[in-house]
Every structure is written in structure tokens, then in C-alpha cells.
Backbone as CSV, one residue per row, in Angstrom:
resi,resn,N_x,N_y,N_z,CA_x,CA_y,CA_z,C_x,C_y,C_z
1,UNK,-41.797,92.978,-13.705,-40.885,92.874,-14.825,-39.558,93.489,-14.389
2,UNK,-38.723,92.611,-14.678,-37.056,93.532,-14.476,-35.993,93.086,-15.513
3,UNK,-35.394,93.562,-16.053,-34.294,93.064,-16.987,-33.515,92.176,-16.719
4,UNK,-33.862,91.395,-18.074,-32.978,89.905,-17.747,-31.929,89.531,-17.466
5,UNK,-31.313,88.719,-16.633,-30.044,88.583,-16.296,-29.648,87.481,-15.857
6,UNK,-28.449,86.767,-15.657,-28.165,85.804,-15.781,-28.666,84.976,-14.720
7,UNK,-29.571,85.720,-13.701,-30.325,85.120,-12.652,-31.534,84.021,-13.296
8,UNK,-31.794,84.376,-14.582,-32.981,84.026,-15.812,-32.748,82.965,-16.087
9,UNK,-31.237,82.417,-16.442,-30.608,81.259,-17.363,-31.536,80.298,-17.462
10,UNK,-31.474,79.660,-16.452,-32.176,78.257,-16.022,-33.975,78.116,-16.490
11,UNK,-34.268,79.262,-16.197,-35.675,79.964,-16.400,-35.702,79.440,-17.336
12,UNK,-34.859,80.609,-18.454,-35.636,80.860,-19.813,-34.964,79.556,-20.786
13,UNK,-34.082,78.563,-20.209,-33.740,77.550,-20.992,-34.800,76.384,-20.884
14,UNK,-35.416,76.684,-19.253,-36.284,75.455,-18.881,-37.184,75.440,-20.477
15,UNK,-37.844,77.053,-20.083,-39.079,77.816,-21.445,-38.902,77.005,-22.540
16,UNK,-37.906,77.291,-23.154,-37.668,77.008,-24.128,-37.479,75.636,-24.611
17,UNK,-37.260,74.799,-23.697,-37.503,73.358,-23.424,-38.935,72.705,-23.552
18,UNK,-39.704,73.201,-23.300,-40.955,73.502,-23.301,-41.483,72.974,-24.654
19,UNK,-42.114,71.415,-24.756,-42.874,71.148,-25.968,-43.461,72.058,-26.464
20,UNK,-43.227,72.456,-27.966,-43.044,73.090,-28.588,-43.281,74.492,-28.724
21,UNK,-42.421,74.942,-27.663,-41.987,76.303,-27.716,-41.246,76.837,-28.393
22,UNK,-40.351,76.518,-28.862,-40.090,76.808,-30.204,-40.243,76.791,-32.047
23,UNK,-41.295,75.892,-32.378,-41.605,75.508,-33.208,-41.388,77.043,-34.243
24,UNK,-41.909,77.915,-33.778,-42.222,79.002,-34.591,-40.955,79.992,-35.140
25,UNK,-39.524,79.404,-34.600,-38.555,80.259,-33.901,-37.353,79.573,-34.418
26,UNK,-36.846,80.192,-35.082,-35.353,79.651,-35.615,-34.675,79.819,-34.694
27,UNK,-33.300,79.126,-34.307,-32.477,78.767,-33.444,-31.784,77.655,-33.006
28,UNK,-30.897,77.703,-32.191,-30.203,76.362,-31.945,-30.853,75.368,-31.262
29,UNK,-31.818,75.427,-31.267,-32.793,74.948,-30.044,-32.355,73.090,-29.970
30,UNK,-32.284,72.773,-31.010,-31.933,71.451,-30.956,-29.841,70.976,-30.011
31,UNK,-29.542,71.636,-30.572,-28.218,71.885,-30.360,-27.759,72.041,-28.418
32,UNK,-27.790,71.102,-27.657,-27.801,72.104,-26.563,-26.434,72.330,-26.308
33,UNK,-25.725,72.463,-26.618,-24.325,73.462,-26.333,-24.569,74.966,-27.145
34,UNK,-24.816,74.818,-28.379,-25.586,76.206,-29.044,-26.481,76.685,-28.453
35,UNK,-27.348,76.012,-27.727,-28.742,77.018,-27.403,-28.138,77.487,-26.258
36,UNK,-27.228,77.123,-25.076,-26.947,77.567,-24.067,-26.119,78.743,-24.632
37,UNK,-24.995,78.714,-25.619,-24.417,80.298,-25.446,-24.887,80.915,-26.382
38,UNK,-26.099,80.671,-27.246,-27.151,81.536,-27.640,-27.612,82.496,-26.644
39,UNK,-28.067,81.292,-25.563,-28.845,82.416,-24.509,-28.158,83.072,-23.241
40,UNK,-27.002,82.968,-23.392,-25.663,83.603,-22.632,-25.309,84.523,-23.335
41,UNK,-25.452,84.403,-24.490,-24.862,85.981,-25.752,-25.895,86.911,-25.199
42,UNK,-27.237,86.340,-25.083,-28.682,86.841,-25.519,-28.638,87.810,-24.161
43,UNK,-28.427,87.089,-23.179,-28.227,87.793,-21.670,-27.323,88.958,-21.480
44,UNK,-26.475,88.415,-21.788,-25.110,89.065,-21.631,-25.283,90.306,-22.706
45,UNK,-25.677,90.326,-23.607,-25.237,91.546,-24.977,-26.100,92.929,-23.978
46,UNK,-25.244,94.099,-24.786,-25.482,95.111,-24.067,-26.400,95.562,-25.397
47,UNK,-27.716,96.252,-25.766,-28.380,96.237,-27.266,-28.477,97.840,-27.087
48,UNK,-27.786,98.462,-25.960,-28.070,100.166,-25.795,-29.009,100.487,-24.836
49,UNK,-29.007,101.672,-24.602,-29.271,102.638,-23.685,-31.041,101.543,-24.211
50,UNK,-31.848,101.415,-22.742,-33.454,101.517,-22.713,-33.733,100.333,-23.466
51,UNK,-32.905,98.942,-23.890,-32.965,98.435,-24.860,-32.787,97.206,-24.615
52,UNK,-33.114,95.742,-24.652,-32.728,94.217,-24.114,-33.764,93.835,-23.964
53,UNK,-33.923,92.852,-22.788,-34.763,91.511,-22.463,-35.053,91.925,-21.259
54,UNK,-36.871,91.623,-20.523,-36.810,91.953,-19.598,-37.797,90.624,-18.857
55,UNK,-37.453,90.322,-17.955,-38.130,89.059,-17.777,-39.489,89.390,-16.844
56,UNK,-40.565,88.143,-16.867,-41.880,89.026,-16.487,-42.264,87.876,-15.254
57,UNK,-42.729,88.687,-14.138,-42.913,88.204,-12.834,-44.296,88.561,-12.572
58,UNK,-45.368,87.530,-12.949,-46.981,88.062,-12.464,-47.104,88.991,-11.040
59,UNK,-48.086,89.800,-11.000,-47.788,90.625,-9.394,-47.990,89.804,-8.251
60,UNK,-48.849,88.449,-8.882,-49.326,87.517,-7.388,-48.585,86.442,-7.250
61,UNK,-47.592,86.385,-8.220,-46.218,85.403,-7.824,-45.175,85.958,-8.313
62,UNK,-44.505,86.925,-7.483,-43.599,87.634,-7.749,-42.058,86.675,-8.427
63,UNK,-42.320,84.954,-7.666,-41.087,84.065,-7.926,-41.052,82.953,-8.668
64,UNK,-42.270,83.571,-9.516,-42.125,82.885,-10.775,-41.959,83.361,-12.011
65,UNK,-41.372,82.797,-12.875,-40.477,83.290,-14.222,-41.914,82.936,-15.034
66,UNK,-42.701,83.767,-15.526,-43.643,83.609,-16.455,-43.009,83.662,-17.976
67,UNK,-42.080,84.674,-18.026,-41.634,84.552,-19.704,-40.430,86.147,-20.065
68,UNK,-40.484,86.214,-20.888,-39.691,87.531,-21.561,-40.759,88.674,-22.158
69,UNK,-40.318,89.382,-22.577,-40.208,90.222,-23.440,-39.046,91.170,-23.828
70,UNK,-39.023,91.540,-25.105,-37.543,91.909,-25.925,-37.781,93.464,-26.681
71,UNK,-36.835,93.856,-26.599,-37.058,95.551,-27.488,-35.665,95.594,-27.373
72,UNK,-35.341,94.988,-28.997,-34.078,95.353,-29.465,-33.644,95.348,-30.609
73,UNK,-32.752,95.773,-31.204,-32.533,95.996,-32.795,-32.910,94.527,-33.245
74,UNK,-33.329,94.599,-34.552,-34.207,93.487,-35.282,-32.989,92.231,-35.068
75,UNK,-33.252,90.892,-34.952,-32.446,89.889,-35.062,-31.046,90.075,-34.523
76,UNK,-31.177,91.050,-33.432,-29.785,91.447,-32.572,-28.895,92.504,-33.506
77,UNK,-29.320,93.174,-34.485,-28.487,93.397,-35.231,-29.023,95.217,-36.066
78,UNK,-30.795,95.298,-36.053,-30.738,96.507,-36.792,-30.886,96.251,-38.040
79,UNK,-31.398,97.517,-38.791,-31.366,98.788,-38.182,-33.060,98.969,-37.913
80,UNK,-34.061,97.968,-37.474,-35.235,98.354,-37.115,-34.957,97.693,-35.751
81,UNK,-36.017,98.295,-34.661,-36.229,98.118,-33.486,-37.315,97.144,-33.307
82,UNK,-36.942,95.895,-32.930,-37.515,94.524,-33.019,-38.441,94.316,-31.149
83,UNK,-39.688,94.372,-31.281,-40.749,93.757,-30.182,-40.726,92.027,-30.436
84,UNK,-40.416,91.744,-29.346,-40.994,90.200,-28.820,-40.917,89.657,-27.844
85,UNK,-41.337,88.434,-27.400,-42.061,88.063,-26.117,-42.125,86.390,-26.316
86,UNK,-41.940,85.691,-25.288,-41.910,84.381,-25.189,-42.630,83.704,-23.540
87,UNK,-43.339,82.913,-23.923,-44.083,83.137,-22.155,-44.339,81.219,-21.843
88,UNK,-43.914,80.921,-20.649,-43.801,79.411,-20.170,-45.370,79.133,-20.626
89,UNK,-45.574,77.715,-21.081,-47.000,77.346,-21.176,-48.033,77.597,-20.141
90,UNK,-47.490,77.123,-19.049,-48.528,77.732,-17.959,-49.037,79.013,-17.680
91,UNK,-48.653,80.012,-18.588,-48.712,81.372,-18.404,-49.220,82.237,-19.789
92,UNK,-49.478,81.120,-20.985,-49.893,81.547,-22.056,-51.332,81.569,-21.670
93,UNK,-52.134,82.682,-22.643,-53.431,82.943,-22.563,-54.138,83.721,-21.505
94,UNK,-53.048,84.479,-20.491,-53.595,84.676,-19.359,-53.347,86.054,-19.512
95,UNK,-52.915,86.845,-20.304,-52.818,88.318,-21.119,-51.516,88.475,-20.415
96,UNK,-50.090,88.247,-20.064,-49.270,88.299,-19.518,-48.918,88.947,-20.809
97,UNK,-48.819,88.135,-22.094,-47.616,88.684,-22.900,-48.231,89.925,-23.532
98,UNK,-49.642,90.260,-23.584,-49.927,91.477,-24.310,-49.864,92.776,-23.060
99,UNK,-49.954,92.770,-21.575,-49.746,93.145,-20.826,-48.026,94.089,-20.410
100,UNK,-47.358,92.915,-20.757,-45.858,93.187,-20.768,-45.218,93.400,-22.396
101,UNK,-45.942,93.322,-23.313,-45.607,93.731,-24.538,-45.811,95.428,-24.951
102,UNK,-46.880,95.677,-24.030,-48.026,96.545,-24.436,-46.548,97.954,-23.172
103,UNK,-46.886,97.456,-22.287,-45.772,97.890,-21.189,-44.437,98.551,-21.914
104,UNK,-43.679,97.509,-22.894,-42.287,97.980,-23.110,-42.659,98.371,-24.579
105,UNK,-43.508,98.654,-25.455,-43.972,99.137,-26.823,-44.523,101.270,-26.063
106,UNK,-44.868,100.661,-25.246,-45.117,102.407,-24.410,-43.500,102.792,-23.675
107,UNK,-42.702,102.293,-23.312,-41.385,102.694,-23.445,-40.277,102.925,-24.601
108,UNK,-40.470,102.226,-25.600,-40.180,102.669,-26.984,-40.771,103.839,-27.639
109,UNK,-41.941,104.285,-27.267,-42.152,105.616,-28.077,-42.239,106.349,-27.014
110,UNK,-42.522,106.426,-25.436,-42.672,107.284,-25.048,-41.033,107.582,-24.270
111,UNK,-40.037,106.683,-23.955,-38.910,107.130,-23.075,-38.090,107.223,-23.881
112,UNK,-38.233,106.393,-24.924,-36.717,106.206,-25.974,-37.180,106.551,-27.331
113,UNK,-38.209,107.375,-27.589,-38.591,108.142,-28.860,-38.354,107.471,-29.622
114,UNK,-38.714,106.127,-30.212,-38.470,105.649,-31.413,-39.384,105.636,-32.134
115,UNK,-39.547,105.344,-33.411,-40.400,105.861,-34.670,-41.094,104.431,-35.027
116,UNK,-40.560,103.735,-34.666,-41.116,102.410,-35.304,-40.586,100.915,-34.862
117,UNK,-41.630,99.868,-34.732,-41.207,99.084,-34.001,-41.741,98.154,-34.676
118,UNK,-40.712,96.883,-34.827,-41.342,95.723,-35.894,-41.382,94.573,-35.168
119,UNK,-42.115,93.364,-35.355,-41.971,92.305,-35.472,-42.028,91.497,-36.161
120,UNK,-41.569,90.558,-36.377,-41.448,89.333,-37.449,-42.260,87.999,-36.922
121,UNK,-43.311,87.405,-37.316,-43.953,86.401,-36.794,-44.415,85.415,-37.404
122,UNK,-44.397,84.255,-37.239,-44.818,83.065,-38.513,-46.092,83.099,-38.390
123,UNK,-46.626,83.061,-39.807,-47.585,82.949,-39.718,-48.880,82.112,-39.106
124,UNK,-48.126,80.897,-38.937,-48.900,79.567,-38.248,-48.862,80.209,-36.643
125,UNK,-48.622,80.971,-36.028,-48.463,81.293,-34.876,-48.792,82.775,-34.073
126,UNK,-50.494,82.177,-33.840,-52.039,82.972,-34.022,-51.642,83.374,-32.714
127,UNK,-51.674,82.859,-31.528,-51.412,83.462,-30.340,-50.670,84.744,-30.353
128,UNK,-49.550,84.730,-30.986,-48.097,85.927,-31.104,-49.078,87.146,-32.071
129,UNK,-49.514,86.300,-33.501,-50.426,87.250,-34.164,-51.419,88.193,-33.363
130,UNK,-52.637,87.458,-32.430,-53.322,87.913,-31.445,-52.277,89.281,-30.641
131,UNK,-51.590,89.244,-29.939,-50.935,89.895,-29.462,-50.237,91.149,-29.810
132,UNK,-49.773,90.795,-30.841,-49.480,92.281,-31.922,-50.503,93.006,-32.339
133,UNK,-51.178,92.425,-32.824,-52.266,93.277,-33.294,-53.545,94.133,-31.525
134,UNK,-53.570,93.231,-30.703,-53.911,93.733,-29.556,-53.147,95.147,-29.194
135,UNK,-51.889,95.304,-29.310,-51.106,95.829,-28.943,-50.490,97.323,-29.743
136,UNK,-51.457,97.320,-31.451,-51.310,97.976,-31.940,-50.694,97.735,-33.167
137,UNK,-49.865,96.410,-33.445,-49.024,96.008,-34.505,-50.333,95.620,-35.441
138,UNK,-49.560,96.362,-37.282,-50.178,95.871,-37.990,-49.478,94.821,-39.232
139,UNK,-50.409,94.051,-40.009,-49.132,93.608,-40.896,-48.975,94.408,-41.944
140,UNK,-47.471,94.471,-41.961,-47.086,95.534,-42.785,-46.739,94.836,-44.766
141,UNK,-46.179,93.682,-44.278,-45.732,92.595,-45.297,-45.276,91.847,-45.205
142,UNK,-46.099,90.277,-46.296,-45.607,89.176,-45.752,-44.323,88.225,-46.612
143,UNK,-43.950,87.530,-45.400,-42.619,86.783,-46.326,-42.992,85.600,-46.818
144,UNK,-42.111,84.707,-46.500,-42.644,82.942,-47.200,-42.961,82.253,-46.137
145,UNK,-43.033,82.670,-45.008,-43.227,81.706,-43.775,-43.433,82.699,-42.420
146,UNK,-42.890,83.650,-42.749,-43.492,84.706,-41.637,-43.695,86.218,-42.528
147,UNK,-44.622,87.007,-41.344,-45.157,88.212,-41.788,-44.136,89.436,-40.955
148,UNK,-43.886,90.410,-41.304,-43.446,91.505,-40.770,-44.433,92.722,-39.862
149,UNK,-44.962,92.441,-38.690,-45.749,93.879,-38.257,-45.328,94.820,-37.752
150,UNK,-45.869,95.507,-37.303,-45.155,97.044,-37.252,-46.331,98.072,-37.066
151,UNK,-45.835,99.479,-36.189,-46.299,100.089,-35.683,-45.386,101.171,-35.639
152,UNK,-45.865,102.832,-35.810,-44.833,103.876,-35.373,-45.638,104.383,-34.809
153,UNK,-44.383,105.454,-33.892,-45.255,106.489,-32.729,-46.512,107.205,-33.151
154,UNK,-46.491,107.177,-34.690,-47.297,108.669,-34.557,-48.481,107.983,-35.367
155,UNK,-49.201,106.488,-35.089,-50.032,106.028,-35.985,-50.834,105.197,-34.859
156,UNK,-50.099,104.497,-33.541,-50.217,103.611,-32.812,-51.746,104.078,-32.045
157,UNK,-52.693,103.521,-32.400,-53.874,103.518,-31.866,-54.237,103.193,-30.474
């Protein structure tokens, strides 16, 4: 795993290209002049000290782009500290994303002392569910189309 950077672009646009990899996921995705400086903002933004996108490299193919994971203020913006993760099809199911989720959720409470860490997840989208809850996320409350989970330092099992 190393933080994402514009070395990623191509990567994480292929991903996202990816029959239906986005289904679950608001965004420009249709748009491709939007989705590209979506994910040029997304690269590029500085979200603070210990804090961004870090892209995930299995140990037995160091040169392949398996997927992301994210620890940054909720929807780019705050004021909760937002977990998530996006992983190429070929690489779903193979514990990559609870592996590298699980990884930067133990750097949020243990390097960068934070109290609480949310995610937002649709509900139709059991894999991501699986994963949070693996990882310690519980649901905290649900919306009209997605649920809110969440976890703080001092509860995380």
C-alpha cells in the first residue's frame, strides 16, 4: 500500500470503468470529462496530516493496482472522518479490501488519535457491508438508500 498519486490515474479510472463498479456510488461516473477531474481533485487534494487515498498493491504482485482505500473527512468535506475502499473486480473477495481497510482504521486510532470513524454504504451493497462490519464498523443509522456505520477508538472490538 502507498498513497495515491497521480501515478494511480489510469488505474483507478480503468476501476471505475469497471461494469458496475459504481452502481453503489454517486458521482460523475457517466460524465467522462467530470469523472476525470473528479479523480484529479480526488488525487491531488491535500485532506491533512495522516489523511487521503492510499492505493493497494497485493505482496505477490507488487505491479498491480488492486484498488484504494480512503481515510478522509466525510464526502471530502467533514466534520466526521470517512473509511472507504474500492477494489478492481479481479481482486474482490480475496480479503484485500478488509485487509487494507482494517490496516488504515488501525492508523486512525492508533497514529492519528481519532475518536470515530464513519462510513456511509448502500444498502444493496453486501460485499462493502461484509467488510465494515469485519473490520469493526457497526450500523449506527439508516438513511433512504444508504446506512451510516461507524466505530470509535474506545469501543472497536
Amino acid at each position: 500500500m502507498h498513497p495515491r498519486t497521480g501515478a494511480d490515474f489510469a488505474a483507478c479510472l480503468a476501476m471505475d470503468r469497471e461494469p458496475g463498479m459504481t452502481r453503489y456510488i454517486a458521482g460523475p461516473w457517466a460524465d467522462d470529462t467530470a469523472h476525470r477531474a473528479f479523480l484529479h481533485d480526488r488525487i491531488g487534494r491535500d485532506y491533512g496530516d495522516g489523511l487521503g487515498y492510499w492505493s493497494v498493491f497485493p505482496k505477490t504482485a507488487l505491479e498491480w493496482f488492486a484498488g484504494w482505500v480512503l481515510l478522509i473527512p466525510e464526502n471530502g468535506v467533514g466534520p466526521d472522518i470517512e473509511i472507504g475502499w474500492r477494489f478492481v473486480l479481479a481482486a474482490q473477495g480475496k480479503g484485500y479490501a478488509t485487509e487494507a481497510a482494517d490496516a488504515v482504521l488501525n492508523h486512525a486510532f492508533a497514529t492519528l488519535a481519532i475518536d470515530r470513524v464513519v462510513a456511509e454504504i448502500d444498502r444493496r451493497n453486501l460485499p462493502s457491508i461484509k467488510v465494515a462490519q469485519k473490520i469493526g464498523l457497526h450500523c449506527e443509522s439508516r438513511g433512504e438508500n444508504a446506512d451510516l456505520y461507524a466505530v470509535s477508538r474506545n469501543n472497536r472490538e
